[in-house]
N, C-alpha and C positions, 0 to 999 in steps of 0.2 A: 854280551848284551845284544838283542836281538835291533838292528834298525828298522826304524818304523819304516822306512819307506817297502822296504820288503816282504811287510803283514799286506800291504796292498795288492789285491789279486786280480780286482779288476777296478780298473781307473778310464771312468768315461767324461768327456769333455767338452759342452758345447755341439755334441752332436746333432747331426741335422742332414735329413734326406728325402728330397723333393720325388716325385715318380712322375712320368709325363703320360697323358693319356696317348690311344691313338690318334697317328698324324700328328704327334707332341703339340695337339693345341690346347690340350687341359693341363695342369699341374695339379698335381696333390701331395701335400705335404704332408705324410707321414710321422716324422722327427724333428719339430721345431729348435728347440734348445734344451736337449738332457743332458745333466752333469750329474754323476753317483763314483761313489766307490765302495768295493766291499776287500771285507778285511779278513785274513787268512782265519780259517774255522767256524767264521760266522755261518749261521744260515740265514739267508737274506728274501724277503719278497717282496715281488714286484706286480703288481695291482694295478687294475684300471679298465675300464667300461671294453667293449668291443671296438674295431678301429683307435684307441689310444697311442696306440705306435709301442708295442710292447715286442710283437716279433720284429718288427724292425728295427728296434733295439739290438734283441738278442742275435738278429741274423750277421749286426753288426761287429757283435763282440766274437761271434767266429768267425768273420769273415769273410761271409758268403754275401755281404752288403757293403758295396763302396761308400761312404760318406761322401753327400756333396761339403760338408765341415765339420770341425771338429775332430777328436783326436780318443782313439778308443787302445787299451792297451790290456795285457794279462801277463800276469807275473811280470812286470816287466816289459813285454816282448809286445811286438805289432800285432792287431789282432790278424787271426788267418795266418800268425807266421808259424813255420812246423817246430817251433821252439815252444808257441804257446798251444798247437792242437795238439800235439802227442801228450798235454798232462791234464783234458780234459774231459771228461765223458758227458754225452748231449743225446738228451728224450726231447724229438719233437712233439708238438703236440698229439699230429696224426703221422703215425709208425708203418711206412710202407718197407717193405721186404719179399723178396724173392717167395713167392706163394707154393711152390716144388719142392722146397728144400725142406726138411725135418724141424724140426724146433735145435734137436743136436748140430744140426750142420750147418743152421742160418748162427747160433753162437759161435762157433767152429769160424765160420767167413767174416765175423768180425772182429774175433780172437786175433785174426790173419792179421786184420786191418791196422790193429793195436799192435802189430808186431810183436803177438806175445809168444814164449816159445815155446815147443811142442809138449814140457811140464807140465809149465803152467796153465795151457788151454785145456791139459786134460783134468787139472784141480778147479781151474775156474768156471767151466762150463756145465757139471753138472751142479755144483756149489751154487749157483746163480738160478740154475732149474728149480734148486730144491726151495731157494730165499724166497724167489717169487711166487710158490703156492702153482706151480707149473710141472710138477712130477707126472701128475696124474696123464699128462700131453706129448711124454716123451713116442719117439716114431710115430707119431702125426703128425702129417702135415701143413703147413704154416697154415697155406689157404683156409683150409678149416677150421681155422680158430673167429672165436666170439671178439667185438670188439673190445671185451675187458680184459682175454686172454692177450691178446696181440700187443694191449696197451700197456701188459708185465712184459709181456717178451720184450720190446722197445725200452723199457726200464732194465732188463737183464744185460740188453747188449752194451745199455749206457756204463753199465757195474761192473765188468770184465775188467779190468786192467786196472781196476783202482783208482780211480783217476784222483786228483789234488783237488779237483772244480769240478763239482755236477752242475749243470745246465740244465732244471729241466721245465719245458713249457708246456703247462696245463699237465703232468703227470697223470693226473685221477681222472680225467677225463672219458668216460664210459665205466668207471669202476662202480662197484657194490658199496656199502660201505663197510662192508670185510676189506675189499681191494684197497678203500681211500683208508683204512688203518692200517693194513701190511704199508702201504708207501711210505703214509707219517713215522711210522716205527723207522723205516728201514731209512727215512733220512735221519730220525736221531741218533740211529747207529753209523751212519757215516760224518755224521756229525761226535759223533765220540771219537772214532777212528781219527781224528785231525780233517778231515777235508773241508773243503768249502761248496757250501749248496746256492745256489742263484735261483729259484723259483719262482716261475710265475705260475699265478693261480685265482680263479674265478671264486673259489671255496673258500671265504672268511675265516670258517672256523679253523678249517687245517692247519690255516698261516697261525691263529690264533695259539694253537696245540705247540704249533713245530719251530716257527721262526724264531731270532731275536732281534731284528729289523722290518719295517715295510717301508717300501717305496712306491708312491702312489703317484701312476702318471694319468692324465688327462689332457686330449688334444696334441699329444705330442710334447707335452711339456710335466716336468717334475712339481706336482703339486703340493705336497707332503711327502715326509720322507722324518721317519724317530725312529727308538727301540721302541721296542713291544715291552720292556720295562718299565718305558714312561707311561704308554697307550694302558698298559695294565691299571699301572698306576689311578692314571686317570679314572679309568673305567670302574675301579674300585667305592666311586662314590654313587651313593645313592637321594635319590628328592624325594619328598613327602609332602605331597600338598598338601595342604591345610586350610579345609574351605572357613573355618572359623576359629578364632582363637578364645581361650579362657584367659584370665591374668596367671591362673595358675600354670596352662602352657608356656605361658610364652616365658615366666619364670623360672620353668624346667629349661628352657634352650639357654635366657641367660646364665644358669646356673652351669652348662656344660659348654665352657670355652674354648676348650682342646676338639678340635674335631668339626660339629658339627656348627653351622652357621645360618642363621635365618634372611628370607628375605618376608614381603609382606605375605606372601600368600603360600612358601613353601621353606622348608627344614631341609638341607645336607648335609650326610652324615657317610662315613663310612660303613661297609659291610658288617665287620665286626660292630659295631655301635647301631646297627638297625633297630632290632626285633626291640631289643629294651628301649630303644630309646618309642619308638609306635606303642608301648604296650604304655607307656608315662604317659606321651599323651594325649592315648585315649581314655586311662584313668582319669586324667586332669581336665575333660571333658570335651577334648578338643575334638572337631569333624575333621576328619581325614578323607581326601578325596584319592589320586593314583601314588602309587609307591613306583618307581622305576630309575633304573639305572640313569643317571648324566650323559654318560658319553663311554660305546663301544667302538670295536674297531667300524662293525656297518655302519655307525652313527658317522666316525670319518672318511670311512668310502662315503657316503651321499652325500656330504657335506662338501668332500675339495674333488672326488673323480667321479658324480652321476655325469653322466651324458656319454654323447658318445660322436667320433671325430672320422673324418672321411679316410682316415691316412690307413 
């Protein structure tokens, strides 16, 4: 039997990280108090306005950002410690690299990096050329690439070594939407594979497509945070306004008690129960004014994370 504390792949705590301006006479707070944890194979997103403290988050769970509080862990292990970075692969947002080096041998240098051995760099490096729609690139030059090519490469070198935890911030970022489907795909195949996906992303629908969690931060703090099978859920219902009622409408809603509910001026119903229930009535002579969804994922981005925070 598998212990639950061990599905836990990243476990954040109360984080919180102030930045000083120059001459430390300003403070800006970044990370007020975020607490999350995500669970082995999930793929998870993380959501939230511009300044939310979202890379400051993530810089934290590798690492590369001391906490003034709080307590951030992976698998287990310290974040930044070489127990927890050798099992993780990380797409920054914006992918700088050695501009001289080939598309082969900028994969090649971080094959290195992964410690992987001279086999496997040679299976995984054109494997990875081929995933990411990057063949056509081979002996060109990094510097020459478009920023939607650069931003697969930076996704290729994330993919070398297989990693347990993808990390990736803002993935689609300069893609087509050929590019933003190769990513959603190639995370639900690493979500098949066993791993775990942490992604932050500006791109509602993708999270919509791909995840099975959002975490919505705003100002530095955890605003919301469900599955995407509740949010679906949710989102599954539909309003019918109803500028005027007949006795014989409003006798059709009494009459259908499973489902759909009225208030004075509008009908909710589920998807499935739409179309029949609008065509009753407007048989039954009822004026029908907007048909529209209740509540989407964008309906709870703007609702708990519009705005946007100095951090």
């Amino acid at each position: 039997m598998t212990d639950a504390a061990s599905d836990v792949i990243i476990e954040v705590s109360g984080l919180k990280k102030t930045y000083r301006g120059p001459w430390r006479r300003h403070e800006v707070t970044a990370v007020s108090d975020v607490s999350l944890q995500v669970r082995r194979g999930e793929v998870v997103a993380f959501v939230g306005p511009n300044g939310a403290g979202k890379t400051t988050t993530i810089f934290a769970m590798l690492g590369l950002v001391k906490p003034d509080a709080g307590h951030v862990s992976l698998f287990g292990h310290p974040a930044g410690s070489r127990e927890a970075r050798r099992r993780i692969g990380f797409q920054p947002e914006i992918f700088y690299t050695y501009g001289f080096k080939s598309i082969e041998r900028t994969l090649e240098f971080y094959a290195a990096l992964s410690e992987l051995s001279p086999e496997r760099t040679a299976d995984a490096v054109p494997k990875q050329i081929a995933r990411l729609g990057l063949s056509q690139a081979t002996g060109r030059k990094v510097r020459g690439f478009s920023k939607g090519m650069t931003q697969r490469l930076g996704l290729a070198q994330a993919l070398l070594h297989e990693p347990e935890l993808l990390i990736l911030d803002e993935p689609t970022t300069g893609l087509d939407p050929e590019g933003r489907k190769l990513v959603a795909d190639i995370i639900l195949e690493e979500k098949a594979r066993g791993a775990t996906v942490f992604l932050s992303s500006h791109i509602l629908s993708d999270v919509e497509r791909t995840c099975d969690h959002v975490v919505m931060l705003s100002q530095g703090r955890v605003v919301f945070a469900d599955s995407m099978t509740r949010v679906r859920a949710d989102a599954d219902d539909w309003e019918i306004e109803v500028l005027s009622w007949t006795p014989e409408a409003r006798a059709i809603v009494d009459e259908v008690t499973s489902g759909p509910h009225a208030t004075a001026s509008a009908v909710r119903c589920k998807t499935e129960n739409k179309d029949a229930l609008l065509l009753r009535l407007l048989t039954a002579g009822a004026s029908i004014g907007t048909v529209q969804r209740t509540q989407s994922l964008e309906d709870l981005y703007m609702r708990y994370a519009k705005g946007t925070s100095d951090g």
